[in-house]
VODOMAR-168676 format. One line per field, with one value per residue (C-alpha): residue in one letter; residue number from 1; x, y negated, z negated. Coordinates in nm, 2 decimals, always signed. Example, Ala and Ser with C-alpha at 12.3 -4.5 7.8 and 13.67 -1.06 7.14 Angstrom:
residues 2
resn a | s
resi 1 | 2
px +1.23 | +1.37
py +0.45 | +0.11
pz -0.78 | -0.71
END
This chain:
residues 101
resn x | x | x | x | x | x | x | x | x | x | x | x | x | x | x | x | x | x | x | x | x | x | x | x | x | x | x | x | x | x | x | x | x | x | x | x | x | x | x | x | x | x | x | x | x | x | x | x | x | x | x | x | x | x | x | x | x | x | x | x | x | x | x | x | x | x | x | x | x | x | x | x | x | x | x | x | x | x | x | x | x | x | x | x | x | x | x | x | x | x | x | x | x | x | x | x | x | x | x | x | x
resi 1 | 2 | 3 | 4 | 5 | 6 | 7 | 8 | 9 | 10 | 11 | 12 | 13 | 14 | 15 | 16 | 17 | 18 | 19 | 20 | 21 | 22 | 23 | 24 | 25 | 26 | 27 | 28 | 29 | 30 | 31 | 32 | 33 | 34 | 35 | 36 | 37 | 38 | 39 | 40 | 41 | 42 | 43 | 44 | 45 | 46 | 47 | 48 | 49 | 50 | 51 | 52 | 53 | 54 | 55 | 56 | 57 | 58 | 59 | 60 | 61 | 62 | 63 | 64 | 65 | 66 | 67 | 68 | 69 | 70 | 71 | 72 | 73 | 74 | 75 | 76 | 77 | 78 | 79 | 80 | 81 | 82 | 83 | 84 | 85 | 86 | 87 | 88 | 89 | 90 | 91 | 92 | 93 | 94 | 95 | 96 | 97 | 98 | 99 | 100 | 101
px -9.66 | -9.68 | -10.05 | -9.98 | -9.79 | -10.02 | -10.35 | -10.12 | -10.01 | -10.39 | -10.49 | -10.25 | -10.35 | -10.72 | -10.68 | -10.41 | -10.67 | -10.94 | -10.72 | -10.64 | -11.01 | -11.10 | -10.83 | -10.91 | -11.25 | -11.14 | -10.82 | -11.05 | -11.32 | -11.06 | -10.94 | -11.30 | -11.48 | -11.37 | -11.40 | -11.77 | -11.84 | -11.73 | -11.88 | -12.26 | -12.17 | -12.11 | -12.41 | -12.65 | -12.50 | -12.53 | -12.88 | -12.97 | -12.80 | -12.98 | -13.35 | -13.38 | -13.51 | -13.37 | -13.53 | -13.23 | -13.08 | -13.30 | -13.12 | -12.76 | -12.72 | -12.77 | -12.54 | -12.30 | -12.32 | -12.31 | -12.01 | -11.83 | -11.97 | -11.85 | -11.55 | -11.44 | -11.63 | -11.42 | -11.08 | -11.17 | -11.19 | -10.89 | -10.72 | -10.82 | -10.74 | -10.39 | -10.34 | -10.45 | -10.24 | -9.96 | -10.02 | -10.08 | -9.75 | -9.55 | -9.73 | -9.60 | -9.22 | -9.26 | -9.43 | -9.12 | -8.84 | -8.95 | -9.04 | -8.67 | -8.49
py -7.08 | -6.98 | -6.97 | -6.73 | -6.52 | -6.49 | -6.42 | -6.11 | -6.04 | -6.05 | -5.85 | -5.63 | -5.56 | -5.56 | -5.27 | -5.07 | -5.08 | -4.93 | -4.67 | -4.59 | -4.54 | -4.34 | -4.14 | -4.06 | -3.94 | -3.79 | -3.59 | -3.34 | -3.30 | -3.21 | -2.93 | -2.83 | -2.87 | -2.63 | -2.35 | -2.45 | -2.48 | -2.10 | -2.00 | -2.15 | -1.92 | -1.59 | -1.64 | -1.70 | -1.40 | -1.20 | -1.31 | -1.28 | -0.90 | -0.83 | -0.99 | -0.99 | -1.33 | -1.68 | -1.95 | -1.98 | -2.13 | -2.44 | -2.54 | -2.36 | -2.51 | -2.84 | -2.85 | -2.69 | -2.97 | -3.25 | -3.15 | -3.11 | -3.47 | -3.58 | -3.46 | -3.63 | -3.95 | -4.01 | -3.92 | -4.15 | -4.43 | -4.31 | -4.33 | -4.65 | -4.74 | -4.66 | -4.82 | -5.16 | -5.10 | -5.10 | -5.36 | -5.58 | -5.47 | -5.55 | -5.86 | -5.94 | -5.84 | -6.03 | -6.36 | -6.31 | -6.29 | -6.58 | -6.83 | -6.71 | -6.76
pz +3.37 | +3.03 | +3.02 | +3.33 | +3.11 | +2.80 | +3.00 | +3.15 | +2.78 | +2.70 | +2.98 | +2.90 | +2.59 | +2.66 | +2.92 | +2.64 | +2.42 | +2.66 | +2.78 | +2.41 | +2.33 | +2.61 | +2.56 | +2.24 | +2.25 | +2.62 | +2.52 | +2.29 | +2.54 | +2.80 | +2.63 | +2.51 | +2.83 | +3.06 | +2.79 | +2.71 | +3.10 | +3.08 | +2.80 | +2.90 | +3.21 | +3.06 | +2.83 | +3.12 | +3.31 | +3.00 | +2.96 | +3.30 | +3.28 | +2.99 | +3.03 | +3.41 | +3.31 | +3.52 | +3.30 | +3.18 | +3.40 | +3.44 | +3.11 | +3.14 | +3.51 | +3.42 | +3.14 | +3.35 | +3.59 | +3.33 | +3.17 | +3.52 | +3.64 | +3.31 | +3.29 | +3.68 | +3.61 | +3.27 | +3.45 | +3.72 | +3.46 | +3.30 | +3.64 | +3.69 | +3.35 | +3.42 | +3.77 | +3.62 | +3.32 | +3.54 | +3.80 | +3.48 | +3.36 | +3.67 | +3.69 | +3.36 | +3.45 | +3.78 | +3.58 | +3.32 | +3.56 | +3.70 | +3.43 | +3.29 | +3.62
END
Protein backbone atom coordinates (compact mmCIF):
# COMPACT_ATOMS: atom_id res chain seq x y z
CA UNK A 1 0.00 0.00 0.00
CA UNK A 2 2.70 2.37 0.48
CA UNK A 3 4.28 1.80 -2.76
CA UNK A 4 0.62 2.65 -3.97
CA UNK A 5 0.97 5.83 -2.31
CA UNK A 6 4.49 7.00 -3.48
CA UNK A 7 3.91 6.19 -7.28
CA UNK A 8 0.73 8.65 -6.74
CA UNK A 9 3.10 11.05 -4.91
CA UNK A 10 5.44 10.67 -7.97
CA UNK A 11 2.81 11.02 -10.46
CA UNK A 12 1.78 13.72 -8.75
CA UNK A 13 4.65 15.49 -9.01
CA UNK A 14 5.55 14.49 -12.53
CA UNK A 15 2.17 16.02 -13.91
CA UNK A 16 2.84 19.45 -11.35
CA UNK A 17 5.83 19.85 -12.90
CA UNK A 18 4.45 19.66 -16.59
CA UNK A 19 1.68 21.81 -15.89
CA UNK A 20 4.15 24.29 -14.35
CA UNK A 21 6.25 24.37 -17.49
CA UNK A 22 3.57 24.73 -19.84
CA UNK A 23 2.27 27.22 -18.01
CA UNK A 24 5.08 29.18 -18.02
CA UNK A 25 6.00 29.49 -21.50
CA UNK A 26 1.88 29.50 -22.16
CA UNK A 27 0.75 32.22 -19.73
CA UNK A 28 2.85 34.98 -21.90
CA UNK A 29 1.71 33.76 -25.14
CA UNK A 30 -1.86 33.94 -23.99
CA UNK A 31 -1.84 37.35 -23.36
CA UNK A 32 0.40 38.11 -26.51
CA UNK A 33 -1.46 36.02 -29.00
CA UNK A 34 -4.63 37.35 -29.49
CA UNK A 35 -3.17 40.88 -29.92
CA UNK A 36 -0.60 39.73 -32.57
CA UNK A 37 -3.51 37.61 -34.36
CA UNK A 38 -5.07 41.25 -34.64
CA UNK A 39 -2.38 43.10 -35.36
CA UNK A 40 -1.15 40.61 -38.58
CA UNK A 41 -4.93 41.41 -39.48
CA UNK A 42 -4.93 45.13 -39.66
CA UNK A 43 -1.57 45.12 -41.41
CA UNK A 44 -2.88 42.85 -44.26
CA UNK A 45 -6.04 44.95 -44.51
CA UNK A 46 -3.94 48.07 -44.50
CA UNK A 47 -1.85 46.54 -47.12
CA UNK A 48 -4.39 45.10 -49.08
CA UNK A 49 -6.14 48.91 -48.77
CA UNK A 50 -3.17 50.49 -49.76
CA UNK A 51 -1.47 48.21 -52.59
CA UNK A 52 -4.55 46.49 -54.07
CA UNK A 53 -2.02 43.62 -53.72
CA UNK A 54 -3.33 39.93 -51.95
CA UNK A 55 0.11 38.17 -51.78
CA UNK A 56 0.02 39.01 -48.63
CA UNK A 57 -2.04 37.05 -47.47
CA UNK A 58 -0.44 33.69 -48.52
CA UNK A 59 1.91 34.59 -45.50
CA UNK A 60 -0.38 36.73 -43.01
CA UNK A 61 -3.23 33.90 -43.25
CA UNK A 62 -1.20 31.29 -42.30
CA UNK A 63 0.23 32.84 -39.38
CA UNK A 64 -3.06 33.84 -38.41
CA UNK A 65 -4.09 30.25 -38.42
CA UNK A 66 -1.01 28.95 -36.60
CA UNK A 67 -1.24 31.07 -33.70
CA UNK A 68 -5.13 30.25 -33.34
CA UNK A 69 -4.32 26.33 -33.76
CA UNK A 70 -1.66 26.97 -31.32
CA UNK A 71 -3.18 28.67 -28.98
CA UNK A 72 -6.36 25.72 -28.63
CA UNK A 73 -3.98 22.83 -28.94
CA UNK A 74 -1.71 24.16 -25.86
CA UNK A 75 -4.98 24.86 -23.75
CA UNK A 76 -6.21 21.49 -24.53
CA UNK A 77 -2.94 20.14 -22.92
CA UNK A 78 -3.20 22.43 -20.18
CA UNK A 79 -6.74 21.15 -19.66
CA UNK A 80 -5.80 17.89 -19.63
CA UNK A 81 -2.88 18.74 -17.54
CA UNK A 82 -5.20 19.76 -14.96
CA UNK A 83 -7.92 16.97 -15.04
CA UNK A 84 -5.03 14.38 -14.35
CA UNK A 85 -3.50 16.58 -11.81
CA UNK A 86 -6.57 16.25 -9.98
CA UNK A 87 -7.67 12.61 -10.45
CA UNK A 88 -3.99 12.03 -9.20
CA UNK A 89 -4.71 14.09 -6.25
CA UNK A 90 -7.97 12.42 -5.19
CA UNK A 91 -6.32 9.31 -5.80
CA UNK A 92 -3.89 10.24 -3.34
CA UNK A 93 -6.51 11.50 -0.60
CA UNK A 94 -8.53 8.25 -1.31
CA UNK A 95 -5.06 5.93 -1.07
CA UNK A 96 -4.30 8.08 2.26
CA UNK A 97 -7.56 7.71 3.93
CA UNK A 98 -7.40 4.40 3.57
CA UNK A 99 -3.84 3.17 4.43
CA UNK A 100 -4.62 5.49 7.74
CA UNK A 101 -7.98 4.00 8.47
Amino acid sequence: MSNDISRLEASLRLHTARLKRLQRVWVPLQRRAPRWVLALWIVGVFVSLTTQCYEHWLVTAPMICALIVAEIIVDERQMTLLLRVDQVRDLLREARSRYLC
